[in-house]
PDB file of N, CA, C, O and CB in Angstrom:
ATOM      1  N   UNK A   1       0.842  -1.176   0.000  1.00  0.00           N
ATOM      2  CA  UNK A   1       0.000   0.000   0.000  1.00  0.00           C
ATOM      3  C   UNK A   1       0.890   1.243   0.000  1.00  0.00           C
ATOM      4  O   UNK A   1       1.833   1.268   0.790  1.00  0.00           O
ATOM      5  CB  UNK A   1      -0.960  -0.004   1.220  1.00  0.00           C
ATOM      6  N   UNK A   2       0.682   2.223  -0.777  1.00  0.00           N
ATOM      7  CA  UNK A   2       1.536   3.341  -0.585  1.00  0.00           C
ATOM      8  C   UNK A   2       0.740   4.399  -0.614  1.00  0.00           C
ATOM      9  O   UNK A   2      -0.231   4.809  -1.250  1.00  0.00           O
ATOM     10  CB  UNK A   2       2.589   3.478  -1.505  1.00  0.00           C
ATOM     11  N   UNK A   3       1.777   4.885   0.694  1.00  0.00           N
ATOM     12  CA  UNK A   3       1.214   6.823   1.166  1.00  0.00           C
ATOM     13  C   UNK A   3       1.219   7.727   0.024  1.00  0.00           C
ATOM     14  O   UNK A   3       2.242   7.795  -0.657  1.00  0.00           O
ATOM     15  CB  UNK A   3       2.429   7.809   2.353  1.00  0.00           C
ATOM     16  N   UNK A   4       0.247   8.397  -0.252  1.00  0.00           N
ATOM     17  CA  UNK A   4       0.261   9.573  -0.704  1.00  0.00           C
ATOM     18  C   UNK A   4      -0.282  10.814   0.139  1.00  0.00           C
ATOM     19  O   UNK A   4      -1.402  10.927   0.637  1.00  0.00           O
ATOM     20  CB  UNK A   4      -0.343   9.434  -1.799  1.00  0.00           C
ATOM     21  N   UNK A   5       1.023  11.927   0.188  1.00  0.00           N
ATOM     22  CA  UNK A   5       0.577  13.335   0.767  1.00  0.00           C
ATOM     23  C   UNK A   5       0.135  13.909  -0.170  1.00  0.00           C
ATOM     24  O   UNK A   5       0.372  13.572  -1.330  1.00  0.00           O
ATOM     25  CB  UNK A   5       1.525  14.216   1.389  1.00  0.00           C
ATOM     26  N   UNK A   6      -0.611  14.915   0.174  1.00  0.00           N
ATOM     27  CA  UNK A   6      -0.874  16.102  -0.726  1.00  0.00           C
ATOM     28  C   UNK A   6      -0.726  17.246  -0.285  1.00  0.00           C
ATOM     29  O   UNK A   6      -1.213  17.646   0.772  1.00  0.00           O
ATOM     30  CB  UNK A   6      -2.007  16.168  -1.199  1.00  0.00           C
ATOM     31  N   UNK A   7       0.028  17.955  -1.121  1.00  0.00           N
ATOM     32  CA  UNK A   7       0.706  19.658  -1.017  1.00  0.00           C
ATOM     33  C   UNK A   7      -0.384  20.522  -1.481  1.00  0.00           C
ATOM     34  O   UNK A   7      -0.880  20.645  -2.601  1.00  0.00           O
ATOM     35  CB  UNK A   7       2.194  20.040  -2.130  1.00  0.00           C
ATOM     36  N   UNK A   8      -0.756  21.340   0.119  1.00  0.00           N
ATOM     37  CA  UNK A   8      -1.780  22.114  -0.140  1.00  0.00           C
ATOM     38  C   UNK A   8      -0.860  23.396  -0.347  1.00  0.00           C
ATOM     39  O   UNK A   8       0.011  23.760   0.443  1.00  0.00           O
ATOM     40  CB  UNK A   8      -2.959  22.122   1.006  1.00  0.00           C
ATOM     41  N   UNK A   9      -1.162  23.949  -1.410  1.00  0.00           N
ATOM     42  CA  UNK A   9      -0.390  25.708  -1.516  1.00  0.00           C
ATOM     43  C   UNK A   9      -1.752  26.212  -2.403  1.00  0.00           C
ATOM     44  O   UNK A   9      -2.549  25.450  -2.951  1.00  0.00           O
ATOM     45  CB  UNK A   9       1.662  25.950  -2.718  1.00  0.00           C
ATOM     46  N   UNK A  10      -1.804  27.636  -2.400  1.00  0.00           N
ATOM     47  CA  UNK A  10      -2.822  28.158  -2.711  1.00  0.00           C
ATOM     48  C   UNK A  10      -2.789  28.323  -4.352  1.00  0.00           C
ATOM     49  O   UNK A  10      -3.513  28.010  -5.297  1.00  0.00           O
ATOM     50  CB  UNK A  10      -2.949  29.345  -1.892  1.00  0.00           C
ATOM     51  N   UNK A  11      -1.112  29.218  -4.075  1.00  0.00           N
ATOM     52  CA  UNK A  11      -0.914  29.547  -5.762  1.00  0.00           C
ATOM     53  C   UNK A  11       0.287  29.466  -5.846  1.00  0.00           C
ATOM     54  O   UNK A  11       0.921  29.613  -4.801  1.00  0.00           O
ATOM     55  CB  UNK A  11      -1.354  30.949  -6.436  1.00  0.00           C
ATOM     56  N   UNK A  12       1.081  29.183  -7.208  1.00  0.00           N
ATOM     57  CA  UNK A  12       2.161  29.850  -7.524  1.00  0.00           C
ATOM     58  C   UNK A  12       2.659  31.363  -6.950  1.00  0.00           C
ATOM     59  O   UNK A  12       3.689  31.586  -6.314  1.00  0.00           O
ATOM     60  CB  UNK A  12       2.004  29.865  -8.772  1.00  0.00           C
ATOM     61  N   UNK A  13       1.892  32.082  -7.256  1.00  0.00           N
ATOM     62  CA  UNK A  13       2.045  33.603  -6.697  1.00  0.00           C
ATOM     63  C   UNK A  13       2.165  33.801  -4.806  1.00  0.00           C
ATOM     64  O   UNK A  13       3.090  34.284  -4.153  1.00  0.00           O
ATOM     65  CB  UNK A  13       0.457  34.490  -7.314  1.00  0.00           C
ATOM     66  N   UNK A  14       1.151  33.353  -4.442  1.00  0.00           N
ATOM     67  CA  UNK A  14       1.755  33.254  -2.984  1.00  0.00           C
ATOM     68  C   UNK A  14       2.785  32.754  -2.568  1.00  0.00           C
ATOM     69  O   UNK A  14       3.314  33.200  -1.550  1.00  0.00           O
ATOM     70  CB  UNK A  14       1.141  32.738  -2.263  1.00  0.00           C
ATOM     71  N   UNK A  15       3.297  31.737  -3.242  1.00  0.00           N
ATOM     72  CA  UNK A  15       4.382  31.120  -2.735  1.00  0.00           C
ATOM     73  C   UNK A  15       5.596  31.908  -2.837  1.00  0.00           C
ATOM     74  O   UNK A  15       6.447  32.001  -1.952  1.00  0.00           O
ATOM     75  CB  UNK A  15       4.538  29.920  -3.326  1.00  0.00           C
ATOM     76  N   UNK A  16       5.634  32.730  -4.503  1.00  0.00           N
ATOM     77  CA  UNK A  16       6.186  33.540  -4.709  1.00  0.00           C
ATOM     78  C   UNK A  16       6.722  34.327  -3.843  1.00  0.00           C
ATOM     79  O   UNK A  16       7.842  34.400  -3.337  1.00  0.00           O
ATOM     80  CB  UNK A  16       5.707  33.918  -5.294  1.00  0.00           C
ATOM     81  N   UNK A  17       5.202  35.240  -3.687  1.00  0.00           N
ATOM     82  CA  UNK A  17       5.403  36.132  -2.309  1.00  0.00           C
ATOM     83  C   UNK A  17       6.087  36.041  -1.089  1.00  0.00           C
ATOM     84  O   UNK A  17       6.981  36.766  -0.651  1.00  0.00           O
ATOM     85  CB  UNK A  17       4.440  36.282  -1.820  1.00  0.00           C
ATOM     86  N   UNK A  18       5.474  34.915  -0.528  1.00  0.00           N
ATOM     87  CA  UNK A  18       6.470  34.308   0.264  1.00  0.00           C
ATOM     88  C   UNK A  18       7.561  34.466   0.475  1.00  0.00           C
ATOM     89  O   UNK A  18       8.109  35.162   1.331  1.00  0.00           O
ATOM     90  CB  UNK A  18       6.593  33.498   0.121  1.00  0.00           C
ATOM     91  N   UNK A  19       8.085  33.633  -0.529  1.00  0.00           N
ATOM     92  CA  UNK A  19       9.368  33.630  -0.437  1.00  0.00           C
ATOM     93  C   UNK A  19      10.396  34.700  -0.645  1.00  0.00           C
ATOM     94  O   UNK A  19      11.502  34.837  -0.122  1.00  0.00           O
ATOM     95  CB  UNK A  19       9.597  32.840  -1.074  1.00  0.00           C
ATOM     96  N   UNK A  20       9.500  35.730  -1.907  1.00  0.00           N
ATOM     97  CA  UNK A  20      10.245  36.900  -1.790  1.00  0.00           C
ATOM     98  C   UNK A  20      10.484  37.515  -0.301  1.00  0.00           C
ATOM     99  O   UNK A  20      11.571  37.525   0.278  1.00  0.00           O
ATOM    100  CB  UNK A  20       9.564  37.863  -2.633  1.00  0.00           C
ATOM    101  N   UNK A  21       9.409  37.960   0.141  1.00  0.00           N
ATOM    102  CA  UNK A  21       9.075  38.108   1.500  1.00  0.00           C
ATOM    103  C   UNK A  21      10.047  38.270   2.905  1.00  0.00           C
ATOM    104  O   UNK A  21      10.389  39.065   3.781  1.00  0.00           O
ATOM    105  CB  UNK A  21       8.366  37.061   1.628  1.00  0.00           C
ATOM    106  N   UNK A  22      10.268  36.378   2.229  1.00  0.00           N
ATOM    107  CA  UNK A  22      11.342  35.935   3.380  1.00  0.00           C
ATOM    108  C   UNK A  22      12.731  36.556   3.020  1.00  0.00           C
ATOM    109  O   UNK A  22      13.458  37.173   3.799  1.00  0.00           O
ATOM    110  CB  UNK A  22      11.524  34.192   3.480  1.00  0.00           C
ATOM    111  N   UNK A  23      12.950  36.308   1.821  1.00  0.00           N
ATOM    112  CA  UNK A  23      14.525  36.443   1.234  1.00  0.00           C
ATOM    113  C   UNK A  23      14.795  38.021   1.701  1.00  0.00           C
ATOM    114  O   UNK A  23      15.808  38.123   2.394  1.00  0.00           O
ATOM    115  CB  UNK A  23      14.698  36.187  -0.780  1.00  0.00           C
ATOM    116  N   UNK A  24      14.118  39.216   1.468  1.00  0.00           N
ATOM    117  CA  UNK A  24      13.872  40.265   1.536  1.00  0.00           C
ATOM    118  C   UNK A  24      13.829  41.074   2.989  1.00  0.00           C
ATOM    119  O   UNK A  24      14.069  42.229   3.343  1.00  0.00           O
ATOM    120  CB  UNK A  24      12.900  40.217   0.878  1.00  0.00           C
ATOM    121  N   UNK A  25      13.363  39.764   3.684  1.00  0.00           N
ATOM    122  CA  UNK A  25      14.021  40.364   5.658  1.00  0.00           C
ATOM    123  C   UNK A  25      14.980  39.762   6.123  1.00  0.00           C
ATOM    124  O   UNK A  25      15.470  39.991   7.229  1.00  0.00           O
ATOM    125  CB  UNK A  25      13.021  40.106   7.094  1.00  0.00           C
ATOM    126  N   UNK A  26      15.388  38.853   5.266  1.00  0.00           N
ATOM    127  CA  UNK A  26      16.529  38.250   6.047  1.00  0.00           C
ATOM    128  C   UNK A  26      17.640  38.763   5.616  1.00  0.00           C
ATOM    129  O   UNK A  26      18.647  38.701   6.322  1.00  0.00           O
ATOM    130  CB  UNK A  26      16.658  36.837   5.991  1.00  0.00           C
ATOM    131  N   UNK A  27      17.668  39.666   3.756  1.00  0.00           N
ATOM    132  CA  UNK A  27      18.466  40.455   3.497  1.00  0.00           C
ATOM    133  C   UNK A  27      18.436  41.873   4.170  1.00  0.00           C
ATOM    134  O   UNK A  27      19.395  42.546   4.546  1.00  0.00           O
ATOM    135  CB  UNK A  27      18.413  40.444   2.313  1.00  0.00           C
ATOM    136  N   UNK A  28      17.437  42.085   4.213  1.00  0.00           N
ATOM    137  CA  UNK A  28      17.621  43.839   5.397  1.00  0.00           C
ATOM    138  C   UNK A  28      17.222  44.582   4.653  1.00  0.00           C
ATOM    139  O   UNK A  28      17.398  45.784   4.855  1.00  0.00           O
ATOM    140  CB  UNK A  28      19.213  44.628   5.984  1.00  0.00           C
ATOM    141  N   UNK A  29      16.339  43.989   3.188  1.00  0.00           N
ATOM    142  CA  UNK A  29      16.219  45.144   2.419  1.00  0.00           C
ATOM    143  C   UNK A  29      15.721  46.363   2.498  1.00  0.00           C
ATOM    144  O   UNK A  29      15.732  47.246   1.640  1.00  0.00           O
ATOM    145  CB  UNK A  29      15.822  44.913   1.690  1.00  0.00           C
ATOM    146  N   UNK A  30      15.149  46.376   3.892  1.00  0.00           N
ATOM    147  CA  UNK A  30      14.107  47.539   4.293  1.00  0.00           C
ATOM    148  C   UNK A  30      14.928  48.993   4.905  1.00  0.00           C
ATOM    149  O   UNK A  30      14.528  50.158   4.904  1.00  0.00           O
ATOM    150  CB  UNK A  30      12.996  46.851   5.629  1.00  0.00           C
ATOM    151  N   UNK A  31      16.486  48.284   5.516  1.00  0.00           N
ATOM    152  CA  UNK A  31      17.476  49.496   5.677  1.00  0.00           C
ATOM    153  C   UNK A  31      17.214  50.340   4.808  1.00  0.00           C
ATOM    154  O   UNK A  31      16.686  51.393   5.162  1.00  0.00           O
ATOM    155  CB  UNK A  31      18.872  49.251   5.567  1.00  0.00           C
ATOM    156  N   UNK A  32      17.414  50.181   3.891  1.00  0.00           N
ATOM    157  CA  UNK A  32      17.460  51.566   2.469  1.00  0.00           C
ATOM    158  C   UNK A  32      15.952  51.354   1.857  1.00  0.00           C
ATOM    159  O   UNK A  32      15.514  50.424   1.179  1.00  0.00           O
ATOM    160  CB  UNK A  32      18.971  51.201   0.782  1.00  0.00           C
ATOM    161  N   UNK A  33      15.286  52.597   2.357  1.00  0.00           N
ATOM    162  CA  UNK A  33      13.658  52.800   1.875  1.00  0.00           C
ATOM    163  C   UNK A  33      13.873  53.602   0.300  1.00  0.00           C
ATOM    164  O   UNK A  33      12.895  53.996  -0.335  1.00  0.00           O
ATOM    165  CB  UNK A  33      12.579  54.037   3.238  1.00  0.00           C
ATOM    166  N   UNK A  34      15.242  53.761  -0.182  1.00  0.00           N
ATOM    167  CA  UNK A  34      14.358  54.506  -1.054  1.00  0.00           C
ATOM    168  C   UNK A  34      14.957  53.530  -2.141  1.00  0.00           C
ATOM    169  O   UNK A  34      14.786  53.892  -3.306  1.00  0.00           O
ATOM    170  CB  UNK A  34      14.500  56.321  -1.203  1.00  0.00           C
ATOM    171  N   UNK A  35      15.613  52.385  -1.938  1.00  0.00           N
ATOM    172  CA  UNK A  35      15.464  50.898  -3.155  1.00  0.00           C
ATOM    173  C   UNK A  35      14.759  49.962  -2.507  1.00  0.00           C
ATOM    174  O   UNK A  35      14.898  48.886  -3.089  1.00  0.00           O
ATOM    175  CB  UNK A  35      16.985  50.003  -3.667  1.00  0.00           C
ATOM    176  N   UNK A  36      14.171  49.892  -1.710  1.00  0.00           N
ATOM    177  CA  UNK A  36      13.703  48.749  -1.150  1.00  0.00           C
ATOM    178  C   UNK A  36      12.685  48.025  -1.837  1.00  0.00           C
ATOM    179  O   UNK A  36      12.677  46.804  -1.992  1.00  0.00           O
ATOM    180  CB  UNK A  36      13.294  49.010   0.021  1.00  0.00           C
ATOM    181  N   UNK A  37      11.288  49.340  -2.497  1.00  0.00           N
ATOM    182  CA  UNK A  37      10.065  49.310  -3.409  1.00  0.00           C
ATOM    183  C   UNK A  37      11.355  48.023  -4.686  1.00  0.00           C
ATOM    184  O   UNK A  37      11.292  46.836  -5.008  1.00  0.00           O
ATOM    185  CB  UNK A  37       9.335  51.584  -4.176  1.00  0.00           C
ATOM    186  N   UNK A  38      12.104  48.905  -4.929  1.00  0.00           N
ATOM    187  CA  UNK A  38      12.540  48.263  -6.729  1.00  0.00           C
ATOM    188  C   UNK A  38      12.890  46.948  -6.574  1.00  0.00           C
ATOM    189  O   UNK A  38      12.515  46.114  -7.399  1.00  0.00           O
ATOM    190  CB  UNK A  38      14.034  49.017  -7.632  1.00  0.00           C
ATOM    191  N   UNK A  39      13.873  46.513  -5.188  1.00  0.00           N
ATOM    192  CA  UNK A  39      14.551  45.478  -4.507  1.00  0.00           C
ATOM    193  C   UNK A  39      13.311  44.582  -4.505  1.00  0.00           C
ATOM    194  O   UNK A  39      13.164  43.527  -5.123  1.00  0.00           O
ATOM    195  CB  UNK A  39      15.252  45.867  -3.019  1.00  0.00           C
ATOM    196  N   UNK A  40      12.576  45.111  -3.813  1.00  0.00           N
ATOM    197  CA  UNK A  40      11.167  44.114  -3.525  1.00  0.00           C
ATOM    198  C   UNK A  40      10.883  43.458  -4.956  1.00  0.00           C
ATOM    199  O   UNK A  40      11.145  42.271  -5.154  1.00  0.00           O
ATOM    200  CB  UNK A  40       9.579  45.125  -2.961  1.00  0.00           C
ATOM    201  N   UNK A  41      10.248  44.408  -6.101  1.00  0.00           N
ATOM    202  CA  UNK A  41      10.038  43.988  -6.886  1.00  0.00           C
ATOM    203  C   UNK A  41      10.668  43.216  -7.796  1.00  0.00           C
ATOM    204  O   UNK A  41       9.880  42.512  -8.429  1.00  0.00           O
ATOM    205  CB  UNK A  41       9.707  44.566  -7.089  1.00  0.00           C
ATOM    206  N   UNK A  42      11.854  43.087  -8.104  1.00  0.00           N
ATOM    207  CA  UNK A  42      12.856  42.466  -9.218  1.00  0.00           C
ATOM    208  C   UNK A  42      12.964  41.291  -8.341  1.00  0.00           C
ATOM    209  O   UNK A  42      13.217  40.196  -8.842  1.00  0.00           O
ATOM    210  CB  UNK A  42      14.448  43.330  -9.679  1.00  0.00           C
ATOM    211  N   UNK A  43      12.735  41.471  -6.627  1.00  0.00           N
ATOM    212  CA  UNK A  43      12.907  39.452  -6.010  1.00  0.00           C
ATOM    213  C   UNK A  43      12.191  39.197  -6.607  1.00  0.00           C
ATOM    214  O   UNK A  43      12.514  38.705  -7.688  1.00  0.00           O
ATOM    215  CB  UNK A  43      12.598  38.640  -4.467  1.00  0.00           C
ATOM    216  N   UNK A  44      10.582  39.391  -6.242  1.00  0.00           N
ATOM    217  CA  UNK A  44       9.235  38.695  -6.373  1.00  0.00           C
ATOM    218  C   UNK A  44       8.919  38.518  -7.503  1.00  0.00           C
ATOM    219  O   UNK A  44       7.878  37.875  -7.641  1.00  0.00           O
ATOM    220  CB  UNK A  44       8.197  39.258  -5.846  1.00  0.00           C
ATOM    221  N   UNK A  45       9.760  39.066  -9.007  1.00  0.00           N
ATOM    222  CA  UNK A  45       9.644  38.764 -10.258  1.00  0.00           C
ATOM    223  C   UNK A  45      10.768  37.298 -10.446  1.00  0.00           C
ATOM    224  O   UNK A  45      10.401  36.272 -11.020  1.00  0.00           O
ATOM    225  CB  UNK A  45      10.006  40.218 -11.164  1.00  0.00           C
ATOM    226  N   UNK A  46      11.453  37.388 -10.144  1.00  0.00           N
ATOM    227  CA  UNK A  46      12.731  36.440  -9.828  1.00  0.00           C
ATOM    228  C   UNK A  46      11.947  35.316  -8.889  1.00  0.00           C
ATOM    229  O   UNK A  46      12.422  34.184  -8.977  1.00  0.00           O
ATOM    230  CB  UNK A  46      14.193  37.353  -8.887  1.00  0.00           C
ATOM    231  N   UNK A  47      11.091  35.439  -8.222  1.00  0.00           N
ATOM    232  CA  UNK A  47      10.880  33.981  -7.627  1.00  0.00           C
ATOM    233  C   UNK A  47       9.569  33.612  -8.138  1.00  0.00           C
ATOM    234  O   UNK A  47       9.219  32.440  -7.998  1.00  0.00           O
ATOM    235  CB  UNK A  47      10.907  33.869  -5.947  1.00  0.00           C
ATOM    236  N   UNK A  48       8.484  34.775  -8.938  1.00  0.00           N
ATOM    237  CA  UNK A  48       7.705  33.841  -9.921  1.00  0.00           C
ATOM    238  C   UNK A  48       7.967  33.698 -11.178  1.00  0.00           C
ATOM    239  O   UNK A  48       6.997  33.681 -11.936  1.00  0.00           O
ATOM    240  CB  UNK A  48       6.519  34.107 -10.008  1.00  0.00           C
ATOM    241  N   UNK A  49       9.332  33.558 -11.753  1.00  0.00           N
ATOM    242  CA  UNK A  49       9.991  32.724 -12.563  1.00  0.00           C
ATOM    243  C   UNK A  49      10.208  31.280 -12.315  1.00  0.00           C
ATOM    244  O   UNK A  49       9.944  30.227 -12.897  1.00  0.00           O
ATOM    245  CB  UNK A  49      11.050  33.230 -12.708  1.00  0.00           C
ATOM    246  N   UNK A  50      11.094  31.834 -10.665  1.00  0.00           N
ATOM    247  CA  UNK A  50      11.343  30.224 -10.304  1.00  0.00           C
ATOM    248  C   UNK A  50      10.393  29.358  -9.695  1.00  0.00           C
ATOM    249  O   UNK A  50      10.730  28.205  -9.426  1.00  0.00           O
ATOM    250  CB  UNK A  50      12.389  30.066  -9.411  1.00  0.00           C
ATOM    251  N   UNK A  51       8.985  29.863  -9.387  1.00  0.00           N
ATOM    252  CA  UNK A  51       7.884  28.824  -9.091  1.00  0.00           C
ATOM    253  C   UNK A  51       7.117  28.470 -10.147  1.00  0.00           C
ATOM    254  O   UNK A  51       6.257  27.605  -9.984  1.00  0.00           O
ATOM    255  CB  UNK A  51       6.973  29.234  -8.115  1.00  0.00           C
ATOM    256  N   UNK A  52       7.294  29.053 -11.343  1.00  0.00           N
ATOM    257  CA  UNK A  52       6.567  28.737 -12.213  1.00  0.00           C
ATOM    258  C   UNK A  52       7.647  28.082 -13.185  1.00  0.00           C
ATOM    259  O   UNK A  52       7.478  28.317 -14.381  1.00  0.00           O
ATOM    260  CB  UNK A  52       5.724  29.871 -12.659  1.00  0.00           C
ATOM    261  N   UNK A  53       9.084  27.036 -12.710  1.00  0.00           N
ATOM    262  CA  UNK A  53       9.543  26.458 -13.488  1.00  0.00           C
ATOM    263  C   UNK A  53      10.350  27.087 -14.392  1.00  0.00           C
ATOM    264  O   UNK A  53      10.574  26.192 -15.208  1.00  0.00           O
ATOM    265  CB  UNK A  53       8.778  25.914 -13.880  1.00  0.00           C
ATOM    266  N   UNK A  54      10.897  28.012 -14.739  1.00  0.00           N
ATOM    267  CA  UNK A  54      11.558  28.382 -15.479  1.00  0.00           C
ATOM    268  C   UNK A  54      13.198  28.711 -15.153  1.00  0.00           C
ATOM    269  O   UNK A  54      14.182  28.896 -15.869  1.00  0.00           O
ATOM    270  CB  UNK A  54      10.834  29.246 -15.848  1.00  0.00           C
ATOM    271  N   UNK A  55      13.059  28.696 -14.312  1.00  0.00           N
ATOM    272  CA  UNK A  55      14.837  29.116 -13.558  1.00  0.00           C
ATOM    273  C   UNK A  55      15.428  27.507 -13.317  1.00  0.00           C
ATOM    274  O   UNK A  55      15.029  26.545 -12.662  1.00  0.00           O
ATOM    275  CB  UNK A  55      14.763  30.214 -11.449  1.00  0.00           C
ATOM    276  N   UNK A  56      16.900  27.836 -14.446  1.00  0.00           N
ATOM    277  CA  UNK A  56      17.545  26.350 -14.322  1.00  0.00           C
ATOM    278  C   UNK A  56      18.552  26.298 -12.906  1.00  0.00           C
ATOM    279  O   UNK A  56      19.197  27.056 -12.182  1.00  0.00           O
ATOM    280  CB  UNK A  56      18.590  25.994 -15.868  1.00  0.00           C
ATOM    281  N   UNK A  57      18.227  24.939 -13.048  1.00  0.00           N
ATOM    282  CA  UNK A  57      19.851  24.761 -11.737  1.00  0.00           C
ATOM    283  C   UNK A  57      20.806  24.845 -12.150  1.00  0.00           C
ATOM    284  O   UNK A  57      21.800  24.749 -11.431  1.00  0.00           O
ATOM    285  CB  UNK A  57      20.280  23.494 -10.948  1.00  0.00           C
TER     286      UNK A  57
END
């Protein structure tokens, strides 16, 4: 008999978020407010690339 889990995630995009999210306080990006907006954005474009499969290893 074999287990199957199932991975509840909502969306690609949240996860995204997420993770931008995370990457983004653990870098400090919030020290400097006046790149932080652009910083934010170019992660969270950069990690729904890579949840939606497109970023190689």
């Amino acid at each position: 008999m074999s287990e199957q889990s199932e991975l509840k995630v909502a969306s690609k995009e949240s996860v995204a978020l997420e993770m931008a999210m995370d990457i983004a306080n653990r870098e400090k990006f919030y020290d400097d407010s006046s790149t932080y907006r652009k910083k934010l954005l170019d992660l969270y474009a950069e990690c729904l690339y890579a949840t939606n499969g497109y970023r190689e290893v």
